[in-house]
C-alpha positions in Angstrom: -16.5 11.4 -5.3 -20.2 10.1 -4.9 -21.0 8.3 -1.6 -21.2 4.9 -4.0 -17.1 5.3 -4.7 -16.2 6.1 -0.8 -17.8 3.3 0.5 -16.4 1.2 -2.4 -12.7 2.2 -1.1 -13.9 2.0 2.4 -14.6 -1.7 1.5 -11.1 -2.3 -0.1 -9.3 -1.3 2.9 -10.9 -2.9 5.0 -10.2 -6.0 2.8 -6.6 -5.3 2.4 -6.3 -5.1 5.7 -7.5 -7.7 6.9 -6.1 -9.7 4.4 -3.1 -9.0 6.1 -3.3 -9.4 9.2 -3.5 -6.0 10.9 -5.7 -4.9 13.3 -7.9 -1.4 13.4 -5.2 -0.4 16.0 -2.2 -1.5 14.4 -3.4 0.2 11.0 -4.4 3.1 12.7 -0.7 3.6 14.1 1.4 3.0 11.2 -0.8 5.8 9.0 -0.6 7.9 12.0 -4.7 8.4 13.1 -6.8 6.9 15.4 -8.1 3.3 15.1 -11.9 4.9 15.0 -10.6 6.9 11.9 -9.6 3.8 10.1 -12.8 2.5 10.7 -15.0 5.8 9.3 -13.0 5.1 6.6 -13.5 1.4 6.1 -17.4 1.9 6.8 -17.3 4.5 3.9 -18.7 7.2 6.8 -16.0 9.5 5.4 -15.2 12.1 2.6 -11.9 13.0 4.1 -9.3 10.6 2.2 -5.1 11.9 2.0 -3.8 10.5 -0.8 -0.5 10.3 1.0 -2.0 8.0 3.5 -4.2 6.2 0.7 -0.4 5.5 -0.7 1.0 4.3 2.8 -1.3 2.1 3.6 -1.4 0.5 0.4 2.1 0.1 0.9 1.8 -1.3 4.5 -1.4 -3.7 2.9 0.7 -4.8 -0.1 -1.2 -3.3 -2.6 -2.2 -1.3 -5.6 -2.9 2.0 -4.4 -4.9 2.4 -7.2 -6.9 -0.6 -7.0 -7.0 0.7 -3.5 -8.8 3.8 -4.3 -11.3 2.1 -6.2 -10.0 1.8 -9.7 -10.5 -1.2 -12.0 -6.7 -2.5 -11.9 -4.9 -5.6 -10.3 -5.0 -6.1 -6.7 -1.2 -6.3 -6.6 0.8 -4.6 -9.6 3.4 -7.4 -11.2 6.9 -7.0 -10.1 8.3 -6.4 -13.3 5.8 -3.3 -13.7 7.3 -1.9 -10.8 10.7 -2.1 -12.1 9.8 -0.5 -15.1 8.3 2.7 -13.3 11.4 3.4 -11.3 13.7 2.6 -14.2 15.3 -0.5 -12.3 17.3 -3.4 -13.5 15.9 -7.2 -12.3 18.8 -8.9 -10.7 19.0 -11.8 -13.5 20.3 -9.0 -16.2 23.3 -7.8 -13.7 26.3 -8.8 -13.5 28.0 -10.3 -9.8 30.9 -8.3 -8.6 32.7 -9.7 -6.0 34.1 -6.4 -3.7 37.0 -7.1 -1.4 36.1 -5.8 2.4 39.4 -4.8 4.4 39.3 -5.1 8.2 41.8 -2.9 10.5 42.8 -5.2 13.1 
């Protein structure tokens, strides 16, 4: 990737994140590196991205992941594409079922 595209994503996260409300800190624990790490990457001062991490922390940000890593998508993928990827059902084509719970007393 050129420097242009790191700092690009660099600028995304840093978006994302505070679009949601999470500190440097708080970031930097839930993906598991250093709050300083969070911010090479958000400063685009680093060629060292895991996609795993990418992933998480669009996750944690509520956000494409690839939109995250720089790609000309949707900030947020629509529900209904998600549904399709994994193959799920939306809950207004399922039927109720009512399941009896039994208690020992």
């Amino acid at each position: 990737m050129e420097k242009i595209i790191y700092e690009k994503v660099g600028q995304r996260l840093k978006f994302a994140r505070e679009l949601k409300g999470i500190t440097l800190e708080e970031a930097g624990k839930l993906a598991g590196v250093h709050k300083s790490t969070i911010l090479r990457w958000e400063n685009g001062a680093t060629e060292k991205f895991k996609i795993p991490i990418l992933e998480l922390l669009a996750h944690l940000y509520n956000v494409n992941p690839a939109w995250l890593m720089g790609y000309d998508v949707p900030i947020k993928e629509q529900t209904e594409d998600i549904l399709k990827k994994i193959g799920a059902i939306p809950l207004t084509d399922m039927e109720t079922v009512k399941i009896p719970i039994l208690r020992n007393c």
